[in-house]
N, C-alpha and C positions, 0 to 999 in steps of 0.2 A: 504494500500500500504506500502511496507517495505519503510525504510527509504531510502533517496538522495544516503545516503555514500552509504547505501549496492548495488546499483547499481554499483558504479563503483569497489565495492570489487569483485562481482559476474563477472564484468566485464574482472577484471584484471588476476580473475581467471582462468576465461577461457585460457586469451591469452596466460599464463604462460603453458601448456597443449597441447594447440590446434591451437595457433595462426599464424601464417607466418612468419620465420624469415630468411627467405633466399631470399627473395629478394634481388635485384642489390642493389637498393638503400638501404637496408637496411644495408648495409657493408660501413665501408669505414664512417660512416655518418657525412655530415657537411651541413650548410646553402646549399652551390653549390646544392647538390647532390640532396637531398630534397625539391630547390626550380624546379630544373629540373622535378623532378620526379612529383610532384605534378602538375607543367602545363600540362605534357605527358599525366597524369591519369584522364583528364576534359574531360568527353566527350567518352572516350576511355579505355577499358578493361586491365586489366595486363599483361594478356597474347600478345597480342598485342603490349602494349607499353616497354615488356622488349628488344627485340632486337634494339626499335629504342635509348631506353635508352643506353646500353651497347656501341652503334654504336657516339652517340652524347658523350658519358664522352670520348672516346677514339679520337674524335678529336678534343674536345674540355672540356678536366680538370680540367680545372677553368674559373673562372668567367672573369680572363682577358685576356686566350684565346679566349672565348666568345665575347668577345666586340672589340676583335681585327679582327674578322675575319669578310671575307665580306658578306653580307646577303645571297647573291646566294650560297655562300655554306652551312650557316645554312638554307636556305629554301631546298635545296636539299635533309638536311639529315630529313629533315620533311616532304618528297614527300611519302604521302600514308597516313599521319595520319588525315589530313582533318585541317581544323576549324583552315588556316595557321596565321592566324591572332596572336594567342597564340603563334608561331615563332619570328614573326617580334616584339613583344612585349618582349619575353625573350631577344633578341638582343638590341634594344633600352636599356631598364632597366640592362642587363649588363655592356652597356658603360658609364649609369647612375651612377651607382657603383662604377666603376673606377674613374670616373673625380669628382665625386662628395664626394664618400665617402672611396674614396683611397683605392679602392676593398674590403671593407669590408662591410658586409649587416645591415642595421639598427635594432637595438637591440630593436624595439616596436613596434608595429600593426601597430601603425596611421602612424611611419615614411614606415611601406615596404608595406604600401597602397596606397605611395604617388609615388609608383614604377611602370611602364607599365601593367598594363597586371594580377599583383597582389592583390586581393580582401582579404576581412575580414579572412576568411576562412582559405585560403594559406598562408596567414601570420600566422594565427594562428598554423598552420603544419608546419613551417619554423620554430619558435619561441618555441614549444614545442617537436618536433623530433630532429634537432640539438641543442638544447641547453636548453632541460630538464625545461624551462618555464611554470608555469603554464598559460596556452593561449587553450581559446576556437574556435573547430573547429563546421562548419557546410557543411561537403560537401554531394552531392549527398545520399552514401549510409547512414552517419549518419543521415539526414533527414527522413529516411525511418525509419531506428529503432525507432528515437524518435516518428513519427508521429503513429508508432502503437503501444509500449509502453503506450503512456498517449492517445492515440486514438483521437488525432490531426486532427477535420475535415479539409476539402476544400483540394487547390493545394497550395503547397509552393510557388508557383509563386504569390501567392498572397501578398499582404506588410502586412496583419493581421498573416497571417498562417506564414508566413514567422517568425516575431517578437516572435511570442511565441514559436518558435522553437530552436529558439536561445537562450531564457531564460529558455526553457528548457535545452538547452545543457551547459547553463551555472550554472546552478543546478544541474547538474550532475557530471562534472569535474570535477575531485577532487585536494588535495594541491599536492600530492603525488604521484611519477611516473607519471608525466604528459606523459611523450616520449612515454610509455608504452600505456598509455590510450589511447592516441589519435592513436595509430595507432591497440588495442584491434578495436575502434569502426570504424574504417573504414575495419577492417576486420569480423567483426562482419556482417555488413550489406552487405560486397561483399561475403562470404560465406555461411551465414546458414542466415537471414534474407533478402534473392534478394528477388527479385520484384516479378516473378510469381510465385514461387516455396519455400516457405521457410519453412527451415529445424526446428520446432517449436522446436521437441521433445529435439534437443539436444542444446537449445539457452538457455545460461544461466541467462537471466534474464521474462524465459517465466510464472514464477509464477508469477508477478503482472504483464504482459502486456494485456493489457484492451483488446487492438484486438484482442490477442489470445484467451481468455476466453472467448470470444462472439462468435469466429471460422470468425472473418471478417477482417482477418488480409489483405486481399486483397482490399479492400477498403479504406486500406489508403497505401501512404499518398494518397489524391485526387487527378483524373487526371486532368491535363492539356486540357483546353477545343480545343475539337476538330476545327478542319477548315479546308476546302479544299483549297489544295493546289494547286495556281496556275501555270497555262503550260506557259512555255514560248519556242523561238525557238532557232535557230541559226545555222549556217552550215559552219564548219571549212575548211578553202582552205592550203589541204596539199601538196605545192610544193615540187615538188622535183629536184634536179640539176640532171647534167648529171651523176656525180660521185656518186649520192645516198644520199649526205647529203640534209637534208629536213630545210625547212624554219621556223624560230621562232620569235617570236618579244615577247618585254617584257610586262605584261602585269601592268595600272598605281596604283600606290602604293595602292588608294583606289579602294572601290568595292569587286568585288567577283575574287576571285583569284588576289589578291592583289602582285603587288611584282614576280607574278610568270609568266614562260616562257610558251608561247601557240601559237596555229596557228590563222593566221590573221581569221577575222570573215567577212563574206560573207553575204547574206541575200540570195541568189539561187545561184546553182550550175550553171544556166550560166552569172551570174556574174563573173565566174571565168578570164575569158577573159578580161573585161575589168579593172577588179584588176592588172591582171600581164601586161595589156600596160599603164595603168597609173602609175605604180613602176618601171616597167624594161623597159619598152618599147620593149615588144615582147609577143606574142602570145602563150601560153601554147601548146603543142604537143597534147597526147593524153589526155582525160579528162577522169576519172573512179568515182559515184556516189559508194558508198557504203552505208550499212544499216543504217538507222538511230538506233540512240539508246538512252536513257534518263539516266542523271543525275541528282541525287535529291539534294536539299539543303535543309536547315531546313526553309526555306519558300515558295520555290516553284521546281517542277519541270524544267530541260532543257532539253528539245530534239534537240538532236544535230546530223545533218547530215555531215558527213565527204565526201569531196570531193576532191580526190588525181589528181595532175593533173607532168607533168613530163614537165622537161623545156629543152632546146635544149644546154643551156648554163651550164656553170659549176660557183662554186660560186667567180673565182677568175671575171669573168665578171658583176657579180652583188656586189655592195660593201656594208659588215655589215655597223652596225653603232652601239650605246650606246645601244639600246636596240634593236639590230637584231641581228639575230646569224643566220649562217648555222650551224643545228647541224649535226654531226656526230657519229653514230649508233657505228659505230667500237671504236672511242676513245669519250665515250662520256663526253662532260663536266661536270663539279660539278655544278649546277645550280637546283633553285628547279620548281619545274613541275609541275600542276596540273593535277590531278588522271587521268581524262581523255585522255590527254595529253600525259601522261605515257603510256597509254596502247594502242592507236594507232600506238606512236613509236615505241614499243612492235612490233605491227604488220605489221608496213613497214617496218620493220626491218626484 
């Protein structure tokens, strides 16, 4: 096997050539920008995550924009990217920043671990993108390269597999160009080493990768042991007023859809009736069942039956409260939504 260093030479060669430099985030770069960017990119594509990026720096700049504004409109501008928890987490840890470290971000792994939402990893990409550090990353696609470079069995999910991937990646990094490195290997592995398809012939470190010489480069890194995911149910009661605006309540900080704005939950469609005389004191008009449809999370399915019912009154006769809204379709509020949520109102719309 050629030496540590020549990996990350071969590495850095590449990027100088072939690598990505016109990303959002790649301009401009500071702590903010790069700690932003790297929550956006968990879980979530680049292509995907550049408009919400673009959309988030422009209404909120800095960090103590961030922390000044109110969640409902950071979860809003995070409505479609899923996994909102990673929102309410940049939010906290923003205001963490300010009150604590008078908006400036802690200058060492262990202190911006000690931040919301922020892991070994992301610290290590905060600490070596803005500010040229030498600091080890391991996120998603670097895991991947390394696990088929030194042919790294099991799933990273595991604490053994996990550990020596790490000290792999920490034998690799080098003193020099860290900025450079660390964002070579996360494009390394979102380009030409992805998951089913990877582009061997032109990956420059594919002379000593063990998987590639064996032709089993799909075999790692290990998957994730499978399990069936469980069904659950639930059936949304979508009121609506006389004027059109439709009912929302907030939903509570913890749980799934955490923080975010959705329609009360039902258990059958003719429960509807006795939801709107135990709240309003009066009796839904017409009632309309619509198709049921499922939404998945990463541990189980929801099938969710939407059931639209139309009220005789208008919202000034039923009164919001802290976490009820009549929303309105035509001016709609800044508030964040969850997916489903979104795309109903979509369609009573």
């Amino acid at each position: 096997m050629a030496p540590h260093s020549s990996f990350a030479d071969r590495v850095l060669g590449w990027f100088d050539h072939a690598g990505r430099k016109d990303l959002p985030w790649q301009q401009d770069i500071n702590p903010y920008r790069v700690w932003i960017s790297e929550i956006m990119l968990q879980q979530t594509q680049v292509k995907t995550v550049i408009p919400y990026f673009e959309r988030f720096m422009r209404e909120f700049p800095t960090v103590t924009a961030l922390a000044a504004a109110p969640q409902d409109q950071v979860l809003h501008l995070w409505t479609g990217l899923g996994y909102y928890a990673r929102a309410r987490n940049l939010h906290r840890a923003a205001a963490v920043i300010c009150e604590q470290y008078d908006g400036q971000f802690p200058d060492s792994v262990e202190g911006l671990c000690e931040l919301p939402g922020i892991g070994r990893s992301t610290a290590g990409a905060i600490l070596s993108i803005a500010q040229g550090r030498r600091a080890v990353i391991l996120d998603g696609n670097v895991k991947r390269v390394l696990a088929r470079h030194r042919a790294v069995a099991g799933w990273p999910g595991q604490a053994a597999v996990h550990q020596r991937l790490w000290e792999i990646a920490g034998e690799y990094t080098p003193q020099q160009r860290c900025a450079d490195y660390t964002q070579a290997m996360m494009d390394l592995g979102a380009t030409l080493c992805t998951r089913s398809a990877p582009d061997c012939e032109r990956c420059p470190v594919k002379a000593d990768c063990l998987a590639s010489a064996c032709g089993e480069q799909l075999d790692y890194p290990g998957k994730k042991p499978r399990k069936v995911l469980a069904v659950k149910t639930t059936a949304f009661l979508m009121a609506r007023a006389a004027n059109g605006d439709i009912w929302l309540e907030r939903r509570p900080a913890s749980g799934i859809w955490g923080g975010l704005w959705c329609f009360p939950e039902i258990e059958m469609p003719d429960d509807s009736v006795n939801w709107c005389l135990d709240h309003w004191g009066e009796a839904p008009g017409e009632v309309t069942v619509w198709d049921t449809f499922r939404h998945t999370f990463s541990h189980y399915h929801l099938d969710i039956l939407p059931v639209e019912i139309s009220l005789g009154s208008t919202p000034a006769g039923i009164m919001e409260g802290k976490d009820q809204l009549w929303y309105n379709s035509r001016r709609p509020p800044q508030i964040g939504l969850a997916a489903p949520v979104a795309k109903l109102l979509a369609k009573l719309a």
